[in-house]
N, C-alpha and C positions, 0 to 999 in steps of 0.2 A: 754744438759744444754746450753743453752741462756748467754754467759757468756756476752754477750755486755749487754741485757737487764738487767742482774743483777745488772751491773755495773751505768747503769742510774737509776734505782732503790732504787741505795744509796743514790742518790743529792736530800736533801729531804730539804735546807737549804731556798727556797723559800716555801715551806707548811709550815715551823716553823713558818715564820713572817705572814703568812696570818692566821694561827692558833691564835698568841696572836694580829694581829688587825695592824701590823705595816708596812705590804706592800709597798713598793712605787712607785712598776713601771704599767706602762700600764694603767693608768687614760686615761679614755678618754674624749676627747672635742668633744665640738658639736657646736663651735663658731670658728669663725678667730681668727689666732693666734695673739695677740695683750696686751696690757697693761694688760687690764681686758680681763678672757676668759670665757666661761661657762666649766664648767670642772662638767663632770656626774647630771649635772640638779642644780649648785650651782654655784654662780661668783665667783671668785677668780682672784685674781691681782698674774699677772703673772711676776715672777723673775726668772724664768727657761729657756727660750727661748734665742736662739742663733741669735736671728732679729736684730742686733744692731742698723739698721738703722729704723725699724718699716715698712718696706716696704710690707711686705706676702701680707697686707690688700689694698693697696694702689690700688684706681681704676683701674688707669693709668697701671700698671704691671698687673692688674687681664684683664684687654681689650685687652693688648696687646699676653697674654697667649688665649682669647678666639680667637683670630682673628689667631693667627698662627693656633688654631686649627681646625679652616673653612677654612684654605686655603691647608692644608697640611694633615688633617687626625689627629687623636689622637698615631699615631707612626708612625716609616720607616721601621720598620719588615725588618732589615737587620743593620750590621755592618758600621761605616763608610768607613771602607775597600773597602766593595762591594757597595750595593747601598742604603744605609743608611746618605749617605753627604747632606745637604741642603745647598741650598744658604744663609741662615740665621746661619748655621754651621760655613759658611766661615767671613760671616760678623763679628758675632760676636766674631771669634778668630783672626779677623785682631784688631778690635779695644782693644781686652785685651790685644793685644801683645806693642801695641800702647801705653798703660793706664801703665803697669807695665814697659816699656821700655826695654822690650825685641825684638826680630828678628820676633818671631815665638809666637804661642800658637795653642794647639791641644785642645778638648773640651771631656773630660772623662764623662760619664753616669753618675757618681758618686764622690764625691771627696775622699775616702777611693781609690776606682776604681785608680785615677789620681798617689796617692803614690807608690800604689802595683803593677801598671803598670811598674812605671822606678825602682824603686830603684832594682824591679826584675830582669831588661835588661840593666841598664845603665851601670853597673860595674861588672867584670866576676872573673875565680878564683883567678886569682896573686893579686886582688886590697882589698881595701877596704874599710867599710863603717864605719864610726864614729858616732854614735849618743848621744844624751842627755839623761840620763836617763829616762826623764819624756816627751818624743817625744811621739806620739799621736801612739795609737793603729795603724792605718794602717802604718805609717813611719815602727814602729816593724817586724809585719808581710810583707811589700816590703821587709825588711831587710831580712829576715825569708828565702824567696823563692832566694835569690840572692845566687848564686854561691862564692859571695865576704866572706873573712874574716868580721865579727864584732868587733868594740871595742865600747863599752859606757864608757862614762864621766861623773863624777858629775854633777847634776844639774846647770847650769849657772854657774860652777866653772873653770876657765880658767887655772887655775895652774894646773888640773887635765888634760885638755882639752892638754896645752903644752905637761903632759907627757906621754899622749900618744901619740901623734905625732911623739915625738922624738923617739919614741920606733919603729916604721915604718921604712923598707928602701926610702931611698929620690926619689928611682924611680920609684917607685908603685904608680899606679892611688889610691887617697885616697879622698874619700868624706866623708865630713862633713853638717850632716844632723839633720836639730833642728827646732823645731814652733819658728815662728817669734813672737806670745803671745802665752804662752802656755794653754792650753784648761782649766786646773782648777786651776791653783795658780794665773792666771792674772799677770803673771810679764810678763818683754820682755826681750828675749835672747842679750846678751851683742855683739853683731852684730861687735864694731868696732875690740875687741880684737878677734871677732872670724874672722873675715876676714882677720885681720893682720896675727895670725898662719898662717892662711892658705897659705897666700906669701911665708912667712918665711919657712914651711914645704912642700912647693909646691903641697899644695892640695887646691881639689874644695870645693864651698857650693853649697847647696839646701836649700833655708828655705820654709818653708811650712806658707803659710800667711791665712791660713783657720779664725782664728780672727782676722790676721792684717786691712786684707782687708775693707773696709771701716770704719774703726776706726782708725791706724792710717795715717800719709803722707800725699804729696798733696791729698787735694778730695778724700783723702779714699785710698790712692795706696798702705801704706802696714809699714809693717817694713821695707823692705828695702830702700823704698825713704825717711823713717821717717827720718834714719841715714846717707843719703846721698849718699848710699853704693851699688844702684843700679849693676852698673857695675862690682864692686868687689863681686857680686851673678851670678853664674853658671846657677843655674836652680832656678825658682819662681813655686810654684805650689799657687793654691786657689781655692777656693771653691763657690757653688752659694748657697748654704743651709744656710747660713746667713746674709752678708749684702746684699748677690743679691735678697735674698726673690724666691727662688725655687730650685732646686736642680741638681748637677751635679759638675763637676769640668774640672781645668784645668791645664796644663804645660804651662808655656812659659820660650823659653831660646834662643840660636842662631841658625841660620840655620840648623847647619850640627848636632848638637846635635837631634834637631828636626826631620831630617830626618832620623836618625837611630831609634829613637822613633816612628814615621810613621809605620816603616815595622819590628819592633823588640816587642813592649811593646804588651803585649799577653791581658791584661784586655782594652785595646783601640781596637785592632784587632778582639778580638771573642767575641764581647759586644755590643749586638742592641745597635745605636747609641741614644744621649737626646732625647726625646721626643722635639717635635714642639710649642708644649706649655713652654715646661720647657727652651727651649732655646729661644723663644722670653719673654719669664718674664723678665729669667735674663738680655738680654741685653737693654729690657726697665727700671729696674732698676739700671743697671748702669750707663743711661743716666742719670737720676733723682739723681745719688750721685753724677755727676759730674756738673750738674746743681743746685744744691741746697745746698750749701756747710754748710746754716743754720743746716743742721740735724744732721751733726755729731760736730760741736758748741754747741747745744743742748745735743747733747748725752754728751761732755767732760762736760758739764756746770755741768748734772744731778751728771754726777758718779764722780766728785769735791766734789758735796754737799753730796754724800753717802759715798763716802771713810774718808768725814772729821767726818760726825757724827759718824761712825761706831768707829773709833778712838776714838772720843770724851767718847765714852760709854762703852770703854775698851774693844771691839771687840778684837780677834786673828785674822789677817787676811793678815799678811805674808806678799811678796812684791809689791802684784799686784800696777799696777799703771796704770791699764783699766780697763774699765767697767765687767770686770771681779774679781770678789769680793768672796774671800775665808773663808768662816767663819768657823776658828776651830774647831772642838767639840773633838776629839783623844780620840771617845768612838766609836767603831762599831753599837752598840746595840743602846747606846741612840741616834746617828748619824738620824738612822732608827727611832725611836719614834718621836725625834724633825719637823723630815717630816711631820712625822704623824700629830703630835697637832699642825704646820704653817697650815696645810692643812683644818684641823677641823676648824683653824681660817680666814679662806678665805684666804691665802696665801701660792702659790707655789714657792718651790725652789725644786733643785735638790739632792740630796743623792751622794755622790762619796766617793765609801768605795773600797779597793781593787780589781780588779789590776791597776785601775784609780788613786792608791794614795799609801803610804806607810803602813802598817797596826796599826802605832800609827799617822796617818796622814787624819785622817776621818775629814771630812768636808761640807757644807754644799756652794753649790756653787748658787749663788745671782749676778746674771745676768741684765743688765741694759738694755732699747731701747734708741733712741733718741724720742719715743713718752711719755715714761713716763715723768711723772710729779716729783715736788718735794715733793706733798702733799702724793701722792701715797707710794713715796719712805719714809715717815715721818710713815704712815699707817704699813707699813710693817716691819718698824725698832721697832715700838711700841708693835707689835706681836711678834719680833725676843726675845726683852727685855723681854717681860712677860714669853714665853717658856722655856727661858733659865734659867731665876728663878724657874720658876715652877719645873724643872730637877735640880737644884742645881749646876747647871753649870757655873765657874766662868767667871765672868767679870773683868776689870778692872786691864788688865796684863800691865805689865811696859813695856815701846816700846824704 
């Protein structure tokens, strides 16, 4: 008897929705990723995408990815440990250590790779790690593999946040660890009371600025320069899969942290290092956010005018106050159909039904660029409105 295979033989909850027509993952494109995209041979204006700055498409970043790839080869077929470092490795993690004002930055394959690296090695048995409820799948799992004690806190609730602290002895390494915006509610973590704890209870941060990062702070730098609070932050991690427009991640923090990182974080050590492409995108686009500072003005401008009409039309949409825009639905099933019929009307968004969310906390996540339009964004609220009638799903909740 096969007991593994009988066991995946149960999971039959993705043939259900492809059976009644309500699927939603795995569309594919055949266009750049951008405002409008072709999605399976149809346009569709895209609200799904985590591009905040609109760069994927941007010449300037797609030259600078072919030209690392003629000089370097399409990989390093080895670790940056061994002999997978480039000089463009080194470049561009002086200049994000530079960008986020930190000592240091190392440059992870991956930005899930970048969490599950430290939070795995940073902190051993006696310590531990503090998180937000609603911390991003790989923060979880780095937590997962740590040796450390865990504690979670309510979501952006500090009164909860003090009482676990205070339940810690005062002389145990304790890290507090939370998205600087968090991936689907679009709020931003209350930074100054979390830093204060942290004085007060002599524990570190780490915030994870995967959507800070050029949306908010000087030029793009993040939650933590948003709030001023640079220095009172341990470790900054971030990402190139969104505003840098290609993929991969990073650490940056102070030297001697850095250095135990270096020769301890196992997903930096035995992980072909970026690609040559992927690492000159990004740090061609991070030239471009710190010279252009119109795009993410644009981007605040858009998601102004989208946050106020979604309000205006009695949206649920909770606390976000970025370009990340949460729209209620607190129906699993319809959560899934709603996709379905923005889809059928030339409009994507995303589906986030558990473990992404609470299981009466289904939602429909409505994602903004700095190249969208206002007209586009007017397009897809008029879609939003007719769907939502069409399913009998209320509008018009008291804020």
């Amino acid at each position: 008897m096969n007991l593994l295979r009988e066991k995946m033989m149960k999971y039959r909850e993705p043939q259900r929705l492809m059976e009644i027509g309500i699927y939603p993952y795995f569309h594919y494109i055949e266009s750049k990723q951008d405002t409008e995209v072709c999605m399976e041979g149809h346009n569709v204006l895209m609200f799904g995408s985590n591009s905040y700055l609109g760069l994927t498409g941007d010449p300037r970043v797609i030259e600078a990815a072919v030209e690392a790839t003629r000089k370097y080869g399409t990989g390093c077929a080895g670790s940056r440990f061994l002999n997978g470092t480039l000089d463009i490795h080194l470049e561009l993690e002086k200049e994000l250590a530079e960008f986020v004002g930190k000592d240091e930055a190392i440059i992870y394959s991956t930005g899930f790779q970048a969490n599950l690296g430290t939070l795995s090695c940073l902190t051993g048995k006696d310590d531990y790690i503090i998180c937000d409820e609603r911390d991003h799948a790989s923060i979880v799992d780095g937590r997962r593999l740590s040796f450390s004690t865990p504690r979670k806190y309510k979501h952006n609730d500090m009164e909860d946040l003090e009482k676990v602290l205070s339940r810690l002895p005062i002389d145990a390494i304790k890290l507090i660890v939370m998205d600087g915006v968090f991936s689907m509610e679009g709020d931003i973590a209350n930074l100054p009371e979390i830093t204060r704890l942290a004085e007060k209870y002599q524990a570190n941060v780490m915030v994870d600025e995967a959507h800070g990062l050029g949306v908010l702070g000087r030029q793009g730098r993040g939650t933590c320069d948003h709030f001023g609070l640079t220095d009172k932050v341990d470790v900054i991690m971030g990402t190139f899969s969104k505003s840098l427009a290609s993929i991969g991640g990073f650490i940056a923090t102070d030297s001697d942290t850095m250095n135990w990182l270096r020769h301890s974080s196992r997903s930096y050590i035995f992980s072909a290092s970026a690609t040559p492409a992927a690492t000159a995108a990004a740090r061609e686009a991070l030239h471009i956010m710190k010279s252009e500072p119109e795009r993410i003005e644009h981007l605040w401008e858009v998601t102004r005018y989208a946050l106020k009409n979604f309000h205006d039309l009695g949206f649920e949409i909770g606390a976000t106050e970025t370009p990340i825009i949460p729209i209620y639905v607190r129906d699993y099933e319809k959560t899934f159909i709603l996709t379905h019929m923005l889809l059928e009307e030339g409009v994507y968004v995303n589906s986030v039904i558990p473990p992404a969310c609470g299981p009466d906390e289904t939602l429909l996540r409505f994602s903004l660029m700095a190249t969208h339009t206002k007209e586009q964004v007017d397009r897809a609220q008029e879609k939003i409105v007719k769907c939502f009638k069409a399913l009998g799903l209320p509008l018009n909740h008291s804020f």
